[in-house]
C-alpha positions, 0 to 999 in steps of 0.5 A, a space after each residue: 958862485 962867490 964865496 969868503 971865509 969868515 972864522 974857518 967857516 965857508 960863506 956863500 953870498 950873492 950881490 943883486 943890482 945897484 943902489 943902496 945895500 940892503 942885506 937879506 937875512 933868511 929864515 931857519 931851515 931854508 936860504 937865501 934862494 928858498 926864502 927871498 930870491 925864488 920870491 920875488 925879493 930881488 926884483 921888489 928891491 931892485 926896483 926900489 933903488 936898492 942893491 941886495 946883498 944875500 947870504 946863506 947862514 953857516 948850516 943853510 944852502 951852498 954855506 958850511 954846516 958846522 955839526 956843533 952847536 958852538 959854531 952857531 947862535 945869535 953873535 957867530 951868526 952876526 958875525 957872518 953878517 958883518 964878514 960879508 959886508 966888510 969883505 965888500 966894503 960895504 961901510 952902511 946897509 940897511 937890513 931886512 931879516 926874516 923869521 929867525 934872521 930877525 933875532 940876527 938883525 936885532 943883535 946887529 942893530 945893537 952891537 953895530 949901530 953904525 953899520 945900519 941905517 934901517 930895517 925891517 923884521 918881518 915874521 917877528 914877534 914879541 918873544 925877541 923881547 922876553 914875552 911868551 909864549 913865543 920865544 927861541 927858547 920855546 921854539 927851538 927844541 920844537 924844531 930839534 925835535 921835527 929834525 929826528 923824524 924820518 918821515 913827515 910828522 903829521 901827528 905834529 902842528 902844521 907850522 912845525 911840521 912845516 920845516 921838515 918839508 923845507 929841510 926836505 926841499 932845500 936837502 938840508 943838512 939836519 946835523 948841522 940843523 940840529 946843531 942850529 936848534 941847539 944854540 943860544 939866541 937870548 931875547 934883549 931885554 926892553 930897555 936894551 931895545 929901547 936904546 936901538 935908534 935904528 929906524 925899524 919896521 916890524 912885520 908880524 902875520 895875524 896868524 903866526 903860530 911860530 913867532 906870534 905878533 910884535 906890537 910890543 916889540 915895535 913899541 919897546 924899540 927906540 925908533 920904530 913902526 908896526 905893520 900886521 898882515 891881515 889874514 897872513 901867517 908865519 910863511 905866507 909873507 915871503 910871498 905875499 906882494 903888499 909886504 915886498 912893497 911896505 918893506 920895499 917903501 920903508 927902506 928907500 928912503 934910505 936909499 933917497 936919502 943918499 940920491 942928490 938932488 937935482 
């Protein structure tokens, strides 16, 4: 099981197939395995051309869990993003993000625009620019709070009560997650989205009740197009096939681009 150091935390990571690198950024409360690989992502990608590249956050799966807010946010997170990618000299990628792993996209699309030539932000929403009522300021002392229960919360709403089965699943750490939820993970503001030239797609779930829809967000970012999953919610696109495959399409052209012609 391969792993690096990245600021005295233990990263774990794992590289599927050959082709183009895309590097998958998961969810909160769950990893890499929980969120792409168990799912059907490598395959989907795989076969699209794509080599990918997956790596459990610091506080999730087989990485440290840091118990201090401080080791955590949305630059330390990135950090561990691009620590990987150097470590296997992987000079450009393409991204796909999920959930919480999308703020992490959006800040390395701005502040490392030459690393990434495209992206997908799925089960996302307009709150990672600033719009309520769906933003991580909002979100996280919810998740914090579903952290101090002992038991399954069923006095709270099914898509909160939902990450104390993940945390349950996947024997997270719940210090560490804690710590997590208490970190900062600021929205961009319009015009700073607007500068990112990163070619994007954005997924959104009809019925996200964790980060709503992201229409706005697609429209404020320089560069980018709007997909939302009829019917689908904040989780069931990790699952659902049609997302794989627009995620799969949007991102193999990239991978074209680099093929020579014959």
């Amino acid at each position: 099981m391969p792993y690096l150091h990245n600021r005295n935390v233990q990263l774990h990571y794992e590289v599927h197939g050959d082709g183009h690198p895309v590097v998958l950024l998961h969810g909160a409360t769950v990893s890499f395995k929980y969120n792409y690989a168990d799912l059907g992502w490598i395959q989907a990608l795989n076969e699209a051309g794509l080599q990918v590249i997956g790596l459990d956050f610091r506080g999730h799966g087989n990485s440290a869990k840091p118990d201090d807010a401080s080791s955590y946010g949305t630059a330390n997170l990135a950090s561990d993003v691009i620590a990987v990618l150097d470590h296997l000299n992987t000079e450009r990628a393409s991204l796909i993000g999920y959930s919480i792993g999308t703020v992490i996209a959006l800040h390395l699309m701005q502040h490392h625009a030459e690393r990434f030539d495209r992206a997908a932000l799925v089960a996302t929403g307009d709150g990672l620019i600033g719009h309520p009522p769906h933003t991580f300021p909002a979100i996280l002392p919810a998740l914090a709070q579903v952290l101090e229960r002992e038991k399954y919360p069923d006095d709270l709403p099914k898509h909160l009560a939902a990450y104390w089965n993940f945390v349950a699943a996947t024997a997270g750490d719940k210090i560490a997650l804690r710590a997590l939820a208490q970190a900062s993970y600021p929205p961009l503001a319009t015009a700073e989205a607007a500068a990112i030239a990163v070619p994007t797609l954005v997924v959104s779930a009809q019925n996200d009740m964790v980060l709503g829809c992201g229409p706005r967000l697609a429209q404020a970012l320089g560069c980018a197009e709007y997909l939302e999953v009829a019917g689908a919610d904040h989780f069931s696109l990790a699952v659902d096939p049609g997302t794989k495959a627009a995620v799969s399409h949007f991102l193999k052209a990239a991978a074209n681009r680099l093929t020579p012609s014959t």
